[in-house]
PDB file of the backbone (N, CA, C, O) and the ligand in Angstrom, with CONECT records:
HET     ZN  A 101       1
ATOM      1  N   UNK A   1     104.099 120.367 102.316  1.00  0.00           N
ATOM      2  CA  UNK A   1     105.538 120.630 102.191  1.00  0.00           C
ATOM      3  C   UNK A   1     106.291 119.337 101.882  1.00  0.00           C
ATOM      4  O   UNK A   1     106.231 118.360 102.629  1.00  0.00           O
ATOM      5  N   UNK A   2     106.907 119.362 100.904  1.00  0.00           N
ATOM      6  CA  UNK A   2     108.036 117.831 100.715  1.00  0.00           C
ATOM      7  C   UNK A   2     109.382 117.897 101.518  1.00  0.00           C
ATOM      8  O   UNK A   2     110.164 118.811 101.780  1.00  0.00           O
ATOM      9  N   UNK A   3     109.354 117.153 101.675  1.00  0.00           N
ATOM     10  CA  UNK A   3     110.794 116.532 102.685  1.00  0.00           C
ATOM     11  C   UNK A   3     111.627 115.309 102.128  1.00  0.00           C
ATOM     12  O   UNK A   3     111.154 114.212 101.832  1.00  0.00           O
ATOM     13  N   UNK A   4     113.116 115.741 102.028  1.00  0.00           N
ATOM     14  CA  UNK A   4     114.121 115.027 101.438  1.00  0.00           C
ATOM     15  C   UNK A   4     114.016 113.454 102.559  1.00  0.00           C
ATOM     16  O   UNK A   4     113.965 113.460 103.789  1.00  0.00           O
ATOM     17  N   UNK A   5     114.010 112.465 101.814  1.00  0.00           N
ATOM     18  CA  UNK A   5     114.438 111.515 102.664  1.00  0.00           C
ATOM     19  C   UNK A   5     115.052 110.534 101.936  1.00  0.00           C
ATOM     20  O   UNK A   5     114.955 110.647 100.714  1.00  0.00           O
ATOM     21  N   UNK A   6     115.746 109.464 102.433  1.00  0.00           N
ATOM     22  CA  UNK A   6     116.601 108.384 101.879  1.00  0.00           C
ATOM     23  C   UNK A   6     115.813 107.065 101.542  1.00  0.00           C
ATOM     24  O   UNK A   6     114.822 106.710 102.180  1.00  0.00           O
ATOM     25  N   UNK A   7     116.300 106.431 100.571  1.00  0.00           N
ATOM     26  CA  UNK A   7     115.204 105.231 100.151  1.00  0.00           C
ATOM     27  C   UNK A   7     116.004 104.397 101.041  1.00  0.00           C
ATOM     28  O   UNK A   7     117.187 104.460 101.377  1.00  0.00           O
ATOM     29  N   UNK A   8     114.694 103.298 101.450  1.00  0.00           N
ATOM     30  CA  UNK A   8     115.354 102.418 102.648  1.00  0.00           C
ATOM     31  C   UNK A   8     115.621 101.140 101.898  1.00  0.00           C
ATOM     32  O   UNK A   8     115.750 100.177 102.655  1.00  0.00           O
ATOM     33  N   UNK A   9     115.758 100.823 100.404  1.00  0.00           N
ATOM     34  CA  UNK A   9     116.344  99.764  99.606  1.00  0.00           C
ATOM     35  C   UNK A   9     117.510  99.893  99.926  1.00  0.00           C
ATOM     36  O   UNK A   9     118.057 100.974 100.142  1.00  0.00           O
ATOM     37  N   UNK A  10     118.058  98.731  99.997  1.00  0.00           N
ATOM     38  CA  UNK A  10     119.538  98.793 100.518  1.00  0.00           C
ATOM     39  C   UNK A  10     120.716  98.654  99.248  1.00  0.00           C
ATOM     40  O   UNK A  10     121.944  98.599  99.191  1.00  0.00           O
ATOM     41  N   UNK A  11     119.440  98.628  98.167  1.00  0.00           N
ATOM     42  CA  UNK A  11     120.359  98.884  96.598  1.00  0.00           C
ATOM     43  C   UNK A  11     120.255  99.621  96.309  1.00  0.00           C
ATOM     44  O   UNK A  11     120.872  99.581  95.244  1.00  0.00           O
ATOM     45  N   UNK A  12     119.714 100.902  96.444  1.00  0.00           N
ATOM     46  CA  UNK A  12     119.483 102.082  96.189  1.00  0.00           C
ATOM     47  C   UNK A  12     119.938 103.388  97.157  1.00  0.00           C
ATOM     48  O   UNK A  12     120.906 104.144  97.080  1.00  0.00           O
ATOM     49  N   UNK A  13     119.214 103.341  97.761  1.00  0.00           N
ATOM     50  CA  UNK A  13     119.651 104.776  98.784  1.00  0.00           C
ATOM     51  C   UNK A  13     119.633 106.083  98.373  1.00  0.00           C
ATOM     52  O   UNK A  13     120.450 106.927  98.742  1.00  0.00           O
ATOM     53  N   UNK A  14     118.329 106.354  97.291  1.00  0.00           N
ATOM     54  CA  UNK A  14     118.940 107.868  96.263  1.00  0.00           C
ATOM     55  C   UNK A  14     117.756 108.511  97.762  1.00  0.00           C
ATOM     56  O   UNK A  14     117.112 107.990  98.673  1.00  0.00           O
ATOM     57  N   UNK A  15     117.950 109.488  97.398  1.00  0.00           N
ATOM     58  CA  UNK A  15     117.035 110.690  98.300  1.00  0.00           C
ATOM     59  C   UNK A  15     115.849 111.266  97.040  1.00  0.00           C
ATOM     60  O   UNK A  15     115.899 111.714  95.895  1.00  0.00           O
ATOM     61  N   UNK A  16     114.917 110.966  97.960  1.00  0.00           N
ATOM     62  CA  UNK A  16     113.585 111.370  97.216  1.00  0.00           C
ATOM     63  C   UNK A  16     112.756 112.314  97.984  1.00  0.00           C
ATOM     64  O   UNK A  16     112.923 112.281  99.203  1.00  0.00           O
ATOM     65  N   UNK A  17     111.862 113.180  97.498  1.00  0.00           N
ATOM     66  CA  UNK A  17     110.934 113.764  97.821  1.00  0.00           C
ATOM     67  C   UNK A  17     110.091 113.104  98.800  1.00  0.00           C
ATOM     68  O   UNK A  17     109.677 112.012  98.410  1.00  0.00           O
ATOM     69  N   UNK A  18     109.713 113.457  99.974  1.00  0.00           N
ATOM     70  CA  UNK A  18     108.423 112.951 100.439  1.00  0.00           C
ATOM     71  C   UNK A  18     107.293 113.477 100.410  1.00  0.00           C
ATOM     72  O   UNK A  18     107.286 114.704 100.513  1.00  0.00           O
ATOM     73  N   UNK A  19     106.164 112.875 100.286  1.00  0.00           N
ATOM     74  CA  UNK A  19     104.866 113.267  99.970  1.00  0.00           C
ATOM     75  C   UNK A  19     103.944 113.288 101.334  1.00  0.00           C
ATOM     76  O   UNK A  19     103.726 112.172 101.807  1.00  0.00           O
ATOM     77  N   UNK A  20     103.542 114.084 101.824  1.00  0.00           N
ATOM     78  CA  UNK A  20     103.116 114.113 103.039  1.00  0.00           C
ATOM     79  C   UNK A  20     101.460 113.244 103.179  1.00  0.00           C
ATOM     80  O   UNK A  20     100.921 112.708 104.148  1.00  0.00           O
ATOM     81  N   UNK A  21     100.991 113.426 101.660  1.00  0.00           N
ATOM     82  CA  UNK A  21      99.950 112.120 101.480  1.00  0.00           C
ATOM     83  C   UNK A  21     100.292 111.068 101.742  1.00  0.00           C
ATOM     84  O   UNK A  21      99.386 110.258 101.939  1.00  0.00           O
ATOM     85  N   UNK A  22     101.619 110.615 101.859  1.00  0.00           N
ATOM     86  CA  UNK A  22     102.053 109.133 102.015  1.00  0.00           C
ATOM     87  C   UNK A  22     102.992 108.992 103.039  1.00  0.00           C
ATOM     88  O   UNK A  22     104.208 108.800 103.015  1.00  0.00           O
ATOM     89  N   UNK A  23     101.782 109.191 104.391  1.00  0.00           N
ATOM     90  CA  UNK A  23     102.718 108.887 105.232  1.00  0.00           C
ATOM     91  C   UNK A  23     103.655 107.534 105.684  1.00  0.00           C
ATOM     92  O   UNK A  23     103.137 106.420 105.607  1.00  0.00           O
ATOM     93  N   UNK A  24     104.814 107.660 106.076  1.00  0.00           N
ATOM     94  CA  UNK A  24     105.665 106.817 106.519  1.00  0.00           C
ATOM     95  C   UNK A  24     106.358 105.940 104.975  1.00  0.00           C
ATOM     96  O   UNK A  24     106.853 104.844 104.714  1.00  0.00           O
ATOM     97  N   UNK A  25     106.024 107.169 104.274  1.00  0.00           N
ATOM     98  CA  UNK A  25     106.662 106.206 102.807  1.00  0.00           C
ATOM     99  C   UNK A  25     108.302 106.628 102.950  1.00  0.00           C
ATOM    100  O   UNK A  25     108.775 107.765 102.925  1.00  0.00           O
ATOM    101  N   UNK A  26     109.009 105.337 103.106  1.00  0.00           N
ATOM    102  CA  UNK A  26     110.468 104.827 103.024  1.00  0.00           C
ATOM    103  C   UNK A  26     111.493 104.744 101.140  1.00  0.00           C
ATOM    104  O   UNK A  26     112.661 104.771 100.753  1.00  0.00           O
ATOM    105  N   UNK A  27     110.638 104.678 100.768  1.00  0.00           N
ATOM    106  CA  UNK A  27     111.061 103.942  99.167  1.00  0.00           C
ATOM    107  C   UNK A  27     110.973 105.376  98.344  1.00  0.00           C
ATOM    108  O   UNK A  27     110.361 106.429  98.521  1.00  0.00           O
ATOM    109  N   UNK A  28     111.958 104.841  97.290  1.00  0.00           N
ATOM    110  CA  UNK A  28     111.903 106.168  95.794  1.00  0.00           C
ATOM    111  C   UNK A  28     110.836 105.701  95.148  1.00  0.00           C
ATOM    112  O   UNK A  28     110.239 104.681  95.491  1.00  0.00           O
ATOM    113  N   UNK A  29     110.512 106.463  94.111  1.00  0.00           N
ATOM    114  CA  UNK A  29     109.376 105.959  93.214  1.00  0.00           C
ATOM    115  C   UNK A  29     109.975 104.623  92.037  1.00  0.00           C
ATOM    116  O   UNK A  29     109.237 103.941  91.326  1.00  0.00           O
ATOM    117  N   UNK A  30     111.650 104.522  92.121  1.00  0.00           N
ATOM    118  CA  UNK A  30     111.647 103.220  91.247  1.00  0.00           C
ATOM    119  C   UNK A  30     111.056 101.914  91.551  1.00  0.00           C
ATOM    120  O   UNK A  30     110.915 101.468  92.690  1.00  0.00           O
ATOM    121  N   UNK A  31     110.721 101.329  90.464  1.00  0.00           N
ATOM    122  CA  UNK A  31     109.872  99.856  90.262  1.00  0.00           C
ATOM    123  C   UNK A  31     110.154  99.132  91.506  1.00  0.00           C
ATOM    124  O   UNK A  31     109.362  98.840  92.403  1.00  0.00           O
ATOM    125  N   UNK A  32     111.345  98.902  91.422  1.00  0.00           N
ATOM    126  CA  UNK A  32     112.270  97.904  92.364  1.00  0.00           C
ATOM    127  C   UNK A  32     111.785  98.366  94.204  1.00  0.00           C
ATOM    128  O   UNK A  32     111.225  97.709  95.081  1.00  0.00           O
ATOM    129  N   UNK A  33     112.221  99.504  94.178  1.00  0.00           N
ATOM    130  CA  UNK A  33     111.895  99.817  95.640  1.00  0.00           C
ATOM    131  C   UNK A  33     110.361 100.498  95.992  1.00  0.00           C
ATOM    132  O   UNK A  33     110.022 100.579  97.173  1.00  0.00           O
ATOM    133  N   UNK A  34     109.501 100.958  94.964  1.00  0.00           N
ATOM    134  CA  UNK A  34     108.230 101.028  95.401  1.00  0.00           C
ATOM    135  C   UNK A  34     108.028  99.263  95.895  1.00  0.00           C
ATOM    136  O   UNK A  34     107.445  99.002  96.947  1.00  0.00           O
ATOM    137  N   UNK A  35     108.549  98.227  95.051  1.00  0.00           N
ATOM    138  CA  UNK A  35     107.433  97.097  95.411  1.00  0.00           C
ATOM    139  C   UNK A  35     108.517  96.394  96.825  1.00  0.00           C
ATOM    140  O   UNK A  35     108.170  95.466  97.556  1.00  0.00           O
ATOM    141  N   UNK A  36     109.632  97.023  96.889  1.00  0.00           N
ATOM    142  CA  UNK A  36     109.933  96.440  98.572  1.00  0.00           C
ATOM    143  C   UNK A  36     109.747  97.029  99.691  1.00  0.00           C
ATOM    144  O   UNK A  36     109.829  96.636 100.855  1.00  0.00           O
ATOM    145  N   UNK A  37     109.440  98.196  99.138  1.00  0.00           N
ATOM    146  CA  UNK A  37     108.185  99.206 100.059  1.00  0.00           C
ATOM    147  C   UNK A  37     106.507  98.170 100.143  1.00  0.00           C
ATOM    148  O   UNK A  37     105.813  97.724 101.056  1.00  0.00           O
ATOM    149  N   UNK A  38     106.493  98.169  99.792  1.00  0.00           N
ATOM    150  CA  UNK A  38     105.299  97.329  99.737  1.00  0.00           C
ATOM    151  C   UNK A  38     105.215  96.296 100.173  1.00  0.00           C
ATOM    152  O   UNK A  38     104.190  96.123 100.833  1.00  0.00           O
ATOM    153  N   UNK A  39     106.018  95.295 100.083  1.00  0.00           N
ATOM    154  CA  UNK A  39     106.226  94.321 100.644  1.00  0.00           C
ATOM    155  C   UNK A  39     107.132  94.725 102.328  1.00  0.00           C
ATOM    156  O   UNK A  39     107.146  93.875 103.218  1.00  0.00           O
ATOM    157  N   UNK A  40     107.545  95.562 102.441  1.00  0.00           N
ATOM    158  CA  UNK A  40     107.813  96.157 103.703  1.00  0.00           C
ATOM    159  C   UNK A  40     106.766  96.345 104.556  1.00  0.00           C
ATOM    160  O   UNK A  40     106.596  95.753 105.622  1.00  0.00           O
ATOM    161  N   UNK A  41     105.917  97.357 103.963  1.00  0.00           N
ATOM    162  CA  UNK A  41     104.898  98.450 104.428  1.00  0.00           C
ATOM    163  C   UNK A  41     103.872  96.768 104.581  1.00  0.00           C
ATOM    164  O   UNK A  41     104.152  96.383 105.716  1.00  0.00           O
ATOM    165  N   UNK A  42     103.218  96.072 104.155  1.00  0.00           N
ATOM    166  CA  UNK A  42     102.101  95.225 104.726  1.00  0.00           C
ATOM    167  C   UNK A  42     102.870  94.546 105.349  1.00  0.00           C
ATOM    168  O   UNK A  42     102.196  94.173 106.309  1.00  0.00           O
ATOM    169  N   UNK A  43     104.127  94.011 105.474  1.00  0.00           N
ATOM    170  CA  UNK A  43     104.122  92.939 106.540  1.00  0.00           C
ATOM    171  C   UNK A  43     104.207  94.083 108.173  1.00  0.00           C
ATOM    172  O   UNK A  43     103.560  93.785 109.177  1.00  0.00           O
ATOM    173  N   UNK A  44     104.949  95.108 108.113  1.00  0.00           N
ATOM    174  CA  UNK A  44     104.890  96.306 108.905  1.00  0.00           C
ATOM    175  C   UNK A  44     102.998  96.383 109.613  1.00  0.00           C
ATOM    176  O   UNK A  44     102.639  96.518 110.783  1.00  0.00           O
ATOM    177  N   UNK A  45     102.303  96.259 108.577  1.00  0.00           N
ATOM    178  CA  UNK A  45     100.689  96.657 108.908  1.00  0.00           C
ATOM    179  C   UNK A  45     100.025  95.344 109.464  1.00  0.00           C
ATOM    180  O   UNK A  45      99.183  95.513 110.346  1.00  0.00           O
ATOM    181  N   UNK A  46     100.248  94.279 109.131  1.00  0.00           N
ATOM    182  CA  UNK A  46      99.853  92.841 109.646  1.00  0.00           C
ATOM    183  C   UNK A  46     100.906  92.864 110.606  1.00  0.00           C
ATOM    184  O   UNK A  46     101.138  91.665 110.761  1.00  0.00           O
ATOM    185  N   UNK A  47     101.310  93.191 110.989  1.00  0.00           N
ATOM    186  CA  UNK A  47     101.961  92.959 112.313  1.00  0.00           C
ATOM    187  C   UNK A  47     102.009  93.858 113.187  1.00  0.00           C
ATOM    188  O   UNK A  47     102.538  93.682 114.284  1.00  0.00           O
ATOM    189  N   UNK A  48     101.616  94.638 112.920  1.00  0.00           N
ATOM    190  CA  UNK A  48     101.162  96.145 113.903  1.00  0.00           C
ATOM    191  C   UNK A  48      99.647  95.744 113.928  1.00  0.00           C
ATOM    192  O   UNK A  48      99.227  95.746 115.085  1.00  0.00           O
ATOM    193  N   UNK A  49      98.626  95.373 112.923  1.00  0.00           N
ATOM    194  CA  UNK A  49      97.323  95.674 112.974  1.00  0.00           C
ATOM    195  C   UNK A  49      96.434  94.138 112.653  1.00  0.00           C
ATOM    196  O   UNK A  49      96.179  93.589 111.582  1.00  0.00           O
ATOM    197  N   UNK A  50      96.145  93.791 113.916  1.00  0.00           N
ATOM    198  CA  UNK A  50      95.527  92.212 113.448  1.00  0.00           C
ATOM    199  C   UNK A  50      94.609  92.536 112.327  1.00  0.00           C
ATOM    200  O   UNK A  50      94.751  92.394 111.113  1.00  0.00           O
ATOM    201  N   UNK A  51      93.750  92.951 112.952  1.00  0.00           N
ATOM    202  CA  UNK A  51      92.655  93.275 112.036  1.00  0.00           C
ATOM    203  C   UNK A  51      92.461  93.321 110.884  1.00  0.00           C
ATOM    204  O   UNK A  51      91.446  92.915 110.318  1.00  0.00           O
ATOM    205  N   UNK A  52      93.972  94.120 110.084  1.00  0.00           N
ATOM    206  CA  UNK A  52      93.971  94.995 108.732  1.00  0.00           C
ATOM    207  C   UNK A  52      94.433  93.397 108.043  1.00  0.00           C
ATOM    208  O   UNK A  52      95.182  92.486 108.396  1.00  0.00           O
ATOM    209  N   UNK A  53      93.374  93.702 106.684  1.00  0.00           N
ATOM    210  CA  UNK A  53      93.892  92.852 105.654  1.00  0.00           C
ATOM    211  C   UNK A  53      93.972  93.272 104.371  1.00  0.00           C
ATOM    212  O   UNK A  53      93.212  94.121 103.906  1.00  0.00           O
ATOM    213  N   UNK A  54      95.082  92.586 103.591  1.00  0.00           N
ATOM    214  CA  UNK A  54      94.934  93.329 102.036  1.00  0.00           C
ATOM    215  C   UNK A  54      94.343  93.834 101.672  1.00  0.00           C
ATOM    216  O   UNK A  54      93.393  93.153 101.283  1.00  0.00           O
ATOM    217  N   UNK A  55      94.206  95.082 101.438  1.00  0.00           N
ATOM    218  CA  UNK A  55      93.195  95.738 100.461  1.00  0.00           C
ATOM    219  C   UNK A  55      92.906  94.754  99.455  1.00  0.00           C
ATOM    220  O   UNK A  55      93.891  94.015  99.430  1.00  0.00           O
ATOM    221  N   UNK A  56      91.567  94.141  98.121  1.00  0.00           N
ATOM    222  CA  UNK A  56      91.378  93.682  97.723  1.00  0.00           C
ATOM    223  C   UNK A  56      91.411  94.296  96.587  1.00  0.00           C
ATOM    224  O   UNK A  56      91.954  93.914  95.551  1.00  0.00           O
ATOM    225  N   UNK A  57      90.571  95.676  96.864  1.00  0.00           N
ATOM    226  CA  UNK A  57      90.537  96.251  95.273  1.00  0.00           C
ATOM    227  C   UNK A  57      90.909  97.079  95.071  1.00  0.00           C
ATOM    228  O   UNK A  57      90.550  97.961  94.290  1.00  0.00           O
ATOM    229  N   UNK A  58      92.341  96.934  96.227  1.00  0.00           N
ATOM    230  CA  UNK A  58      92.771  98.114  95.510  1.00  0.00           C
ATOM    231  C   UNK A  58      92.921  99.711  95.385  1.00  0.00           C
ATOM    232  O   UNK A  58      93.505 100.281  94.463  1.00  0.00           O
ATOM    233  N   UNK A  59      92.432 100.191  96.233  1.00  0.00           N
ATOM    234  CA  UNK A  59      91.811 101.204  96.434  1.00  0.00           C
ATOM    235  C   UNK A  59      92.820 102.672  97.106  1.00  0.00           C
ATOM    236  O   UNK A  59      92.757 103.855  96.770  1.00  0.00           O
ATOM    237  N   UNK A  60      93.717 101.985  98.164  1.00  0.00           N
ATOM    238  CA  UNK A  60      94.595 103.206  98.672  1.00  0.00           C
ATOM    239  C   UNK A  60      95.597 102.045  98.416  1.00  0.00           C
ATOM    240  O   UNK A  60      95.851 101.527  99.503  1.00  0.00           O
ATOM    241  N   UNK A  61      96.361 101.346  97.255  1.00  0.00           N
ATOM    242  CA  UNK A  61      97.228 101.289  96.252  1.00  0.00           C
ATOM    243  C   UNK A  61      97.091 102.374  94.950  1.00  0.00           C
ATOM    244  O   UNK A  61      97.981 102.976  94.349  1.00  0.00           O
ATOM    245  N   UNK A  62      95.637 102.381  94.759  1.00  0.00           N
ATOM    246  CA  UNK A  62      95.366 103.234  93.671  1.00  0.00           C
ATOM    247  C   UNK A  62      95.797 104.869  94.119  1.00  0.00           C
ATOM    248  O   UNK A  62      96.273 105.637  93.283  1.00  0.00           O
ATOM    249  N   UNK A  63      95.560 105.271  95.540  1.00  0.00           N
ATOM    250  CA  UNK A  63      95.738 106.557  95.394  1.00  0.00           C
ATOM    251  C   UNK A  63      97.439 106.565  95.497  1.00  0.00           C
ATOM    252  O   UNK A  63      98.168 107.360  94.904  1.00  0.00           O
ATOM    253  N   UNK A  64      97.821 105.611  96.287  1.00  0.00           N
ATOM    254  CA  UNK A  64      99.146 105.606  96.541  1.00  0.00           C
ATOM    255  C   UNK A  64     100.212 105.860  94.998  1.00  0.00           C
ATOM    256  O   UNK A  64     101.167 106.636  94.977  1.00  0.00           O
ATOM    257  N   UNK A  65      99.905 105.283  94.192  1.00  0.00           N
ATOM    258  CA  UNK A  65     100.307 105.279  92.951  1.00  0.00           C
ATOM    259  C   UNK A  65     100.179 106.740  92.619  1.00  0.00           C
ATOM    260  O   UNK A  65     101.141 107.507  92.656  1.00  0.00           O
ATOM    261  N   UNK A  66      99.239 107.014  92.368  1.00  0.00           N
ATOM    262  CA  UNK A  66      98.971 108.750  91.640  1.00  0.00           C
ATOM    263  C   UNK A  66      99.863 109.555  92.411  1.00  0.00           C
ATOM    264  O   UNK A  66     100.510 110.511  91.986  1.00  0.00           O
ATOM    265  N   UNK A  67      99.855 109.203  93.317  1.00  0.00           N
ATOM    266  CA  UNK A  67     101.139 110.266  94.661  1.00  0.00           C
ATOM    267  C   UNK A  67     102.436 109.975  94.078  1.00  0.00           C
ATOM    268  O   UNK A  67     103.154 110.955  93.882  1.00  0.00           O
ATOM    269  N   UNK A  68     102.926 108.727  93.730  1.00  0.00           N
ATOM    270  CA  UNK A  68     103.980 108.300  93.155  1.00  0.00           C
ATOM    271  C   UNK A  68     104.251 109.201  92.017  1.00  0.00           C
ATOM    272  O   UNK A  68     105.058 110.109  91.815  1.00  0.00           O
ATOM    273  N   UNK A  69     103.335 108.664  91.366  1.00  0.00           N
ATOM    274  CA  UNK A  69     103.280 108.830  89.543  1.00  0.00           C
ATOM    275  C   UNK A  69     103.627 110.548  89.540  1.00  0.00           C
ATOM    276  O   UNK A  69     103.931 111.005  88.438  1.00  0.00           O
ATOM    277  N   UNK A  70     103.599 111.448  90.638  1.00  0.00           N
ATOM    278  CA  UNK A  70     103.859 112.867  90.237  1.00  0.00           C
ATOM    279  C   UNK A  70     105.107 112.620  90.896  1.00  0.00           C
ATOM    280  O   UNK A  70     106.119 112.973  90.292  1.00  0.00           O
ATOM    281  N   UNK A  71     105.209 112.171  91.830  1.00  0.00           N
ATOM    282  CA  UNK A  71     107.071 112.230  92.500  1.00  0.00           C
ATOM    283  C   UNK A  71     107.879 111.508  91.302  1.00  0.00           C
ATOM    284  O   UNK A  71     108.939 112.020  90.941  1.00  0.00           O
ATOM    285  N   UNK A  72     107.402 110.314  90.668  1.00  0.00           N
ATOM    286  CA  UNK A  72     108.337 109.895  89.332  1.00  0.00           C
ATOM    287  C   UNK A  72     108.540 111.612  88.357  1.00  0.00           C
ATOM    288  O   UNK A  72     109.620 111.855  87.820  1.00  0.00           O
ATOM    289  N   UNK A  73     107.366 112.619  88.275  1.00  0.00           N
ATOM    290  CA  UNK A  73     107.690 113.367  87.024  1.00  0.00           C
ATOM    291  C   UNK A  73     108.824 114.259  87.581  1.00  0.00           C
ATOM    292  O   UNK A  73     109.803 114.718  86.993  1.00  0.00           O
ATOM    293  N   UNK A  74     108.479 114.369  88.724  1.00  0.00           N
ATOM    294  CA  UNK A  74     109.382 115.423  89.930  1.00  0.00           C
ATOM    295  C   UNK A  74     110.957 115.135  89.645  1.00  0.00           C
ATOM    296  O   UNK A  74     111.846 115.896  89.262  1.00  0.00           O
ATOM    297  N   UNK A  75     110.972 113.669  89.994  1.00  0.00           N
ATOM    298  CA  UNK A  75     112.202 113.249  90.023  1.00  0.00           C
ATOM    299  C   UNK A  75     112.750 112.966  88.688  1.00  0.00           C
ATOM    300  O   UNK A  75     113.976 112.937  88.584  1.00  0.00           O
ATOM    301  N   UNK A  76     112.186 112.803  87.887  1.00  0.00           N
ATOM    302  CA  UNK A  76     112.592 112.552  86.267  1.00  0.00           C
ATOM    303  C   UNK A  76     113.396 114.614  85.963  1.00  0.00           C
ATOM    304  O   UNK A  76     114.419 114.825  85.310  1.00  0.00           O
ATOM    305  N   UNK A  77     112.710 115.517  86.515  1.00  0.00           N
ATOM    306  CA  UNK A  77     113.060 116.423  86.533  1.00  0.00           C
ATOM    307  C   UNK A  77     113.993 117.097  87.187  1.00  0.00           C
ATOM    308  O   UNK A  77     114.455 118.202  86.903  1.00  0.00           O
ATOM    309  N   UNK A  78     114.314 116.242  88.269  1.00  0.00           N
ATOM    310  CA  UNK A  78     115.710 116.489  89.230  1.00  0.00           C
ATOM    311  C   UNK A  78     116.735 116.450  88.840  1.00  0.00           C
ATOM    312  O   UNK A  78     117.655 117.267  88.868  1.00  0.00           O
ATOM    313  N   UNK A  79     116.598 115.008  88.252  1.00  0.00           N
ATOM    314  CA  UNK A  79     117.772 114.390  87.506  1.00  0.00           C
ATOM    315  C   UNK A  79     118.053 114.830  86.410  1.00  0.00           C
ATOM    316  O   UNK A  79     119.036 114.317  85.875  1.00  0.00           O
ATOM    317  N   UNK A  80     117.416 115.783  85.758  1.00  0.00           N
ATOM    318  CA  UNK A  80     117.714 116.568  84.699  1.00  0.00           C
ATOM    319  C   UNK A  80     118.265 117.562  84.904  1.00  0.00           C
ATOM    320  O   UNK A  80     119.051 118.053  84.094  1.00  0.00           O
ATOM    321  N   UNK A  81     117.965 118.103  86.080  1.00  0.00           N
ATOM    322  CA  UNK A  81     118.509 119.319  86.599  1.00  0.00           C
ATOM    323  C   UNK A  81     120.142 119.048  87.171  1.00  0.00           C
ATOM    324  O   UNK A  81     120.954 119.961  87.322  1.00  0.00           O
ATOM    325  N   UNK A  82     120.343 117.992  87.373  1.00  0.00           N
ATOM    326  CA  UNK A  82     121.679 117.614  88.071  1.00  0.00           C
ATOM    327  C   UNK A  82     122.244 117.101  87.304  1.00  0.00           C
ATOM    328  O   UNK A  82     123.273 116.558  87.706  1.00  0.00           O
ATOM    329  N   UNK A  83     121.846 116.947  85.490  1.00  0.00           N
ATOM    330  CA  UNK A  83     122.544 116.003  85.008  1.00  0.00           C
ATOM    331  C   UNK A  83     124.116 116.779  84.683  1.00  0.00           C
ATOM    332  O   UNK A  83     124.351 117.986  84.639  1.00  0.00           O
ATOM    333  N   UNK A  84     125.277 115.365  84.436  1.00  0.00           N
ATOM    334  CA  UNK A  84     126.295 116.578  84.201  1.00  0.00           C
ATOM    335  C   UNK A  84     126.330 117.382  82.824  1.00  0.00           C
ATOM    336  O   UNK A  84     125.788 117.254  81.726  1.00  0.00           O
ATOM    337  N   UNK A  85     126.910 117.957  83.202  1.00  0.00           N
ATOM    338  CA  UNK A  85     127.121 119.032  81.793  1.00  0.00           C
ATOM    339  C   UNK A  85     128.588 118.936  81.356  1.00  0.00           C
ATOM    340  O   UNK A  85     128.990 119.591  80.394  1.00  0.00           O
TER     341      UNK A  85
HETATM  342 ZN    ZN A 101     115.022 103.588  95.800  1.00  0.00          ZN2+
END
């Protein structure tokens, strides 16, 4: 089920879909606030989780993206739907 939530960029703030694959995702799918999500989300995980270190290759960035990459078509389609007339 998707759930409306607010992007936590403080230049942005649009309301996006949430993806229940991605939990605790804060950010819209734009450029700008996926990567301060990111830079949010690991310092959030290194500091909650000694242990955890960068993914290297990549791997649940990669799925994280594909989760994105359909909320970008979603939302490319919202905004079409709301555009004015
Ligand atoms: Zn945003």
């Amino acid at each position: 089920m998707m759930k409306w939530r607010q992007c936590q960029n403080k230049d942005c703030g649009v309301l996006f879909t949430h993806c229940p694959q991605v939990p605790g995702q804060r950010y819209c799918a734009r450029k700008e606030c996926r990567r301060a999500g990111k830079r949010a989300w690991t310092k959030r995980k290194l500091a909650s989780d000694p242990n955890y270190q960068q993914p290297e290759n990549g791997l649940t960035e990669r799925k994280i993206e594909k989760v994105i990459s359909i909320q970008v078509k979603f939302l490319t389609r919202y905004r079409y739907l709301l555009r004015p007339v």
